[in-house]
N, C-alpha and C positions, 0 to 999 in steps of 0.2 A: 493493509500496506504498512502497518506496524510492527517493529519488533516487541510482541506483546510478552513473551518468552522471556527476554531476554533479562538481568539482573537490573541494568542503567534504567530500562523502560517501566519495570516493577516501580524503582525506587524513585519515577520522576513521574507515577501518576498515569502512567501509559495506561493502565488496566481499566477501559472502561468500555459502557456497554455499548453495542453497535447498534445503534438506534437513532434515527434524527431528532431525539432531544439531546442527544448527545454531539450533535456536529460541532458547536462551537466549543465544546471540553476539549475536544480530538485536535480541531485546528489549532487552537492554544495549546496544547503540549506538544502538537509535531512543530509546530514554529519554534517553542523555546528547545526544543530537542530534536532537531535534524538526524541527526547520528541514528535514530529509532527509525526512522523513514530508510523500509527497505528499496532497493534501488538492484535492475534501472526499471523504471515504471515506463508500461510501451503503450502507445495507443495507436488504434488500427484508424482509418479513416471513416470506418461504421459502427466507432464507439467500444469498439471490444477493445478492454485495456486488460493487462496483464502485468506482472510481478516477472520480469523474465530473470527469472533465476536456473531456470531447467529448461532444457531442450521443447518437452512439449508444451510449455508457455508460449516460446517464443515460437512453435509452429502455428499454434494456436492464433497467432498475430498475424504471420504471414500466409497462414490459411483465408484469413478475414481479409489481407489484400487481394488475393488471387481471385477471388469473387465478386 
């Protein structure tokens, strides 16, 4: 849910490993660095969350309601 790509996320430490020894590195840079936090983040009512950036994210969510 990071802009890990991105130049600001490079140069503010964003780059790190996805692993829960890593959760509280992650929380501390997405808090001091919002802007990196891609948006809008969707959650279904049975946990399926998604990045709705593109059409099939965001079916992907409303598929998870209709069920």
């Amino acid at each position: 849910m990071a802009r890990r790509a991105d130049k600001e996320a490079r140069e503010a430490g964003i780059d790190l490993p996805r692993d829960a020894e890593h959760r509280a590195d992650w929380l501390a840079a997405l808090a001091a660095n919002p802007k990196a936090i891609q948006r809008p983040i969707i959650t279904a009512t049975d946990g399926t969350t998604v990045i709705g950036r593109d059409a099939d994210s965001l079916r992907a969510v409303i598929d998870a309601e209709s069920h």
